[in-house]
N, C-alpha and C positions, 0 to 999 in steps of 0.2 A: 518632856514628860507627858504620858498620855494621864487623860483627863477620868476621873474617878469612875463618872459611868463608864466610859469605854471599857477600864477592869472591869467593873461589877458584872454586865454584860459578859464578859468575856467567864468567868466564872461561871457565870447563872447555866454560861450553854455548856461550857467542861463539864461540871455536875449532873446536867440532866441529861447528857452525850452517855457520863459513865452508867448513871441510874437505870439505862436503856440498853447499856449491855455493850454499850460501842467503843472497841479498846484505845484508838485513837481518836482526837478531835485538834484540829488546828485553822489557822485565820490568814487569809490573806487579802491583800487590797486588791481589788477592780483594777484591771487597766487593759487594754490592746496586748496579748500574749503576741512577742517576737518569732513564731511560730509559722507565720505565714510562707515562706520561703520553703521549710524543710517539707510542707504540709502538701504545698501542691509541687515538688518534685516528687513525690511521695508518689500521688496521684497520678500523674504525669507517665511515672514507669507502670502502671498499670498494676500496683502493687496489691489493691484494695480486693481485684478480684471481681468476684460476683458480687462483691459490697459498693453496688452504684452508692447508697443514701451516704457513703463518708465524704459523696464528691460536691455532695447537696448544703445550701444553706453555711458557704463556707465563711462569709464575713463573721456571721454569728458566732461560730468556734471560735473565732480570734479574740470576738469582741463581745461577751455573756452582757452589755450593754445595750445590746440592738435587741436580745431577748426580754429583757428586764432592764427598762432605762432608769429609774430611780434608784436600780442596786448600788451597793458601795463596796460591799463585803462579799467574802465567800468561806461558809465555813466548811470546811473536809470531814470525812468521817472513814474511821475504817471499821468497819467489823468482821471479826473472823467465824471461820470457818473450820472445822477439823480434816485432815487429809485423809487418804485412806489408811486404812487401819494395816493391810500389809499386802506385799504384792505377792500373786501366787504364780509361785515356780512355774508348773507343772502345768498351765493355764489350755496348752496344746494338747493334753491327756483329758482334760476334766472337760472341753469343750466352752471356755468359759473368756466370754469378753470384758473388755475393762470399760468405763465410766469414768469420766474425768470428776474428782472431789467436791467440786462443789456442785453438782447437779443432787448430791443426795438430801433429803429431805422436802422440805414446800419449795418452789421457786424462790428466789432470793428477789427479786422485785418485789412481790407479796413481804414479805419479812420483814426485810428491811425498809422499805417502802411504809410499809406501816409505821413503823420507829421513826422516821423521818420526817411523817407527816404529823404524828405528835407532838416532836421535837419543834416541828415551823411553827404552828401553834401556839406554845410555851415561848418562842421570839418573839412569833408579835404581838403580845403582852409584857413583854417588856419595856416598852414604853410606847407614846400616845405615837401614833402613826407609823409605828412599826412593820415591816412584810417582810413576809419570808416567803418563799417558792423554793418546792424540792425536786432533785432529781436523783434516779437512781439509775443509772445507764440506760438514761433515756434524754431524748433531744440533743440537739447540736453541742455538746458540750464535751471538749477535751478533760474526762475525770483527773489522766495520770498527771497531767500539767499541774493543775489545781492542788491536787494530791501533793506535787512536791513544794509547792511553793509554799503550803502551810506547814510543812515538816514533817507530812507521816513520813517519808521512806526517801529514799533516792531510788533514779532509777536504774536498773539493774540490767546485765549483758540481754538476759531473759526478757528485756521489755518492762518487766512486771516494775512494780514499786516494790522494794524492799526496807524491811523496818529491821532492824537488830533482834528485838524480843520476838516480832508476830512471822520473821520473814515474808513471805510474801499471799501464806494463807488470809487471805482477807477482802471483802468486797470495798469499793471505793460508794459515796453517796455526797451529796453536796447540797449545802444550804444556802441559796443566793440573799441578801437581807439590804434593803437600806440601810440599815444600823451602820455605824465605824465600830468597826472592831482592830484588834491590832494583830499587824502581818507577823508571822513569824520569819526566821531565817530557814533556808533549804537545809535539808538534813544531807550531811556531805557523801560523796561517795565511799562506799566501802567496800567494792567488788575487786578492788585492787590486781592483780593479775591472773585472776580466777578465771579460767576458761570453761569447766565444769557444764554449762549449761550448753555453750557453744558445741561442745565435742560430743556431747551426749545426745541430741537432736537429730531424732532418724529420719530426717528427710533435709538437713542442710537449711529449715527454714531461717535460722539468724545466724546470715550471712554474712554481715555487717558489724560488729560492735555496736550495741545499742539499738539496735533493727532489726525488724523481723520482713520475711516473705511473706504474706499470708497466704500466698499463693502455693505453698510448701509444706504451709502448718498445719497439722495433723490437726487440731482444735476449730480452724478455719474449714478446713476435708470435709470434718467429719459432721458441723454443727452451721455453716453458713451457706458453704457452695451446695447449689440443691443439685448441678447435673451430674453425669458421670463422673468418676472420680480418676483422672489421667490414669492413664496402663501402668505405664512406668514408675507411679508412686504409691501402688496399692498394693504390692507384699512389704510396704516399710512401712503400714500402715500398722504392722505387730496383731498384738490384738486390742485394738481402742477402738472402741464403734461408738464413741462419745467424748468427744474432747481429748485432751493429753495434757498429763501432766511433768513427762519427762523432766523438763526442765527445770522443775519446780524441785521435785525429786531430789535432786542431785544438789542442788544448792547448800552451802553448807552454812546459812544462815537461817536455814526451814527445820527444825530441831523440834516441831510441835510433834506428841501422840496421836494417832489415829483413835476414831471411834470405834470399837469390835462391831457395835452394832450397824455399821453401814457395810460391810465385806458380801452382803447378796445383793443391795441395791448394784452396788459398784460393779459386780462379778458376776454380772447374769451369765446363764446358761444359754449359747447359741442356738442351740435347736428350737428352743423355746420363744426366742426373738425372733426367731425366721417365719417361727409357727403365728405370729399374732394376729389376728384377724383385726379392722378396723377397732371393733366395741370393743379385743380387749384391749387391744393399746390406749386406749382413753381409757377404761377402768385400769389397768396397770400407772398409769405416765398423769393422767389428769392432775394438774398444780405443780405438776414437777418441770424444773427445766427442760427436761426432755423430748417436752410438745415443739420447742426450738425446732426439731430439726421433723418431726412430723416423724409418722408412722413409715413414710417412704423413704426416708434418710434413713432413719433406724433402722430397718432391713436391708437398703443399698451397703451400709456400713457393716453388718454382723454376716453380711455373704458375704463381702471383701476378707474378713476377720475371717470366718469358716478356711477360705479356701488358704489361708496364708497358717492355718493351723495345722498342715501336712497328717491331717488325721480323718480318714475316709468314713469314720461313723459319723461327719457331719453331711455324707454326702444324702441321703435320705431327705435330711431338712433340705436341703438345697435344689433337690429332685420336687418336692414340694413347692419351692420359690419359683420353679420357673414354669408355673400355673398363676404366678401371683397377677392378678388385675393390672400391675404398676408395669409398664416397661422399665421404668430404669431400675425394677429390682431383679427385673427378669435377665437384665442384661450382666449385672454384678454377679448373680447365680451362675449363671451359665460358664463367667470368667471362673470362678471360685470351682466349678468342676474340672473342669479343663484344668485347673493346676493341683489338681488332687486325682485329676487320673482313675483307671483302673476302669474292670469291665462294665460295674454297675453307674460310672459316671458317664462314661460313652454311651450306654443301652438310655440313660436318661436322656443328655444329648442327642442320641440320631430320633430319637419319640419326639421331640420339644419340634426338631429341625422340620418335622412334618405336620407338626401341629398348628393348632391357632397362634402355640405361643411366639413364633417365629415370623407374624405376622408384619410388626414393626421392622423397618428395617435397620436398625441399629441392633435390634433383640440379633437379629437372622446374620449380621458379619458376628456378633461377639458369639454367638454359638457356633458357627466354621470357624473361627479362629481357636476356639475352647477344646473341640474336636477333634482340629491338626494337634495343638499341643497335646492333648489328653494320648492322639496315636503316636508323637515322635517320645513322650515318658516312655509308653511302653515300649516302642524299639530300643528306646537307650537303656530300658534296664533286661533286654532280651538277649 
């Protein structure tokens, strides 16, 4: 039978978890996560990507002891988020990229970070030598692990944690505490022989049951890896120039309403992302997750998006991009004309070929490459 403070405790944080707006809150004990083995074959296949820091600081992940030796406890937190409000058909007509849901509004670090760090505060006043330390997807720390062993969610084909009521719209945060608090039981599986997320994944990234590629995932493409984006994965890139929520989508445990009010964050206009100079992208994006992937990702991804939207009013913005200061935007443009063809993307192409902009040599193959294709479209439709 646990011991009275241990409840009371346990309550004081449930209450002041909900009073904060955090749909879920759950406990687990400290121990060495059995994790190590899956974690660095994980690594091993070179699965991480352009993400060196997951290979960083790995006893720590196993063991949140070596970060915070007096901890005992860990408490979880989820809070949600709303998805997007709807998706637009016609997205190839309208010129118009997508936004993965939770980039809309203030960064979520900021948010819930803030919530969190009140919350530590209110623990260690709960009794005489109490500490708390928060994180919110930051430092060596496995969230999803934590996440199940205090009961939000189990995990799901999609990677993600999934809960029954919030599905899987919702950010993870954790409160490491000296305190004892009491573990709960893992919330069981319920993805039962749901493939849904698996089939619906346009680049094959969970490949595996229960595993993803990141090396594949449109969300990793678009918002991690900073170089070129593979040849061969960038017309399945749709129109996402910011994360993906595919999987998420499709799941038939994600049953939350969209917000009306987030359909332009989410749905920008490509022309308009292509056009962004430095100052406005910080007055557009500043506090939003967005700054994530910088001003240069942002435009390498919405030329990828342009040229996979087989609609040549974006060729203009794109005639424009490939003046941009960045090489790796110039080089995404130049792909993005080349597969959208036609007289006025060639006349842009052979100008660039002879310009400053073809200076780089990675800019100067992906424009002859963009070129041939742009001239074998038109033979094939002559």
């Amino acid at each position: 039978m646990l011991c009275s403070a241990i409840v009371d405790h346990a309550r004081a944080i449930h209450a002041a978890a909900t009073e904060l707006g955090f749909i879920r809150c759950g406990f687990s004990v400290i121990e060495p996560l059995p994790r190590d083995r899956f974690l660095r074959d994980w690594l091993d296949e070179g699965r991480p990507g352009e993400m060196a820091y997951l290979g960083r600081r790995f006893h720590e992940r196993m063991d949140p002891r070596l970060l915070f030796p007096r901890a005992r406890s860990v408490v979880s937190f989820a809070h949600a988020y709303p998805p997007a409000p709807s998706i637009l058909r016609d997205w190839q007509g309208e010129l118009r990229g997508r936004i993965a849901a939770y980039a809309w509004g203030r960064d979520y670090h900021r948010v819930v970070g803030k919530r969190l760090s009140h919350l530590a505060g209110q623990i260690s006043r709960l009794a005489p030598g109490a500490e708390a330390r928060y994180y919110i997807d930051t430092g060596p720390i496995l969230e999803r692990e934590w996440g199940y062993r205090a009961g939000l969610g189990w995990f799901g084909r999609n990677t993600m944690l999934l809960d029954q009521r919030a599905g899987s719209w919702f950010f993870l945060g954790e409160i490491f505490t000296n305190l004892d608090l009491p573990g709960g039981p893992p919330a069981a599986d319920r993805c039962g022989a749901c493939r849904r997320c698996r089939d619906a994944c346009p680049t094959g990234a969970l490949d595996i049951d229960y595993q993803i590629d990141p090396r594949r995932c449109i969300s990793y493409l678009t918002i991690e890896h900073r170089s070129a984006i593979p040849q061969e994965i960038r017309p399945k890139l749709g129109n996402w120039v910011f994360g993906c929520d595919t999987c998420q989508e499709v799941c038939p445990w994600n049953r939350t309403p969209g917000d009306p009010a987030a359909f332009e964050f989410l749905n920008p206009q490509l022309p308009a992302v292509l056009d962004l100079e430095p100052s406005a992208f910080r007055a557009r994006y500043q506090g939003t997750a967005l700054t994530r992937t910088k001003r240069v990702g942002l435009l390498r991804n919405a030329a990828v998006v342009a040229g996979n939207s087989a609609n040549r009013e974006a060729v203009p913005a794109l005639g424009r991009a490939l003046s941009d200061p960045e090489p790796l935007v110039r080089r995404h443009a130049a792909w993005a004309l080349g597969r959208l063809g036609g007289p006025l993307a060639s006349t842009l192409l052979e100008r660039a070929r002879h310009s400053a902009a073809s200076t780089d040599p990675a800019v100067r193959e992906e424009i002859e490459r963009a070129l041939e294709e742009a001239r074998d479209g038109a033979s094939n439709r002559s």
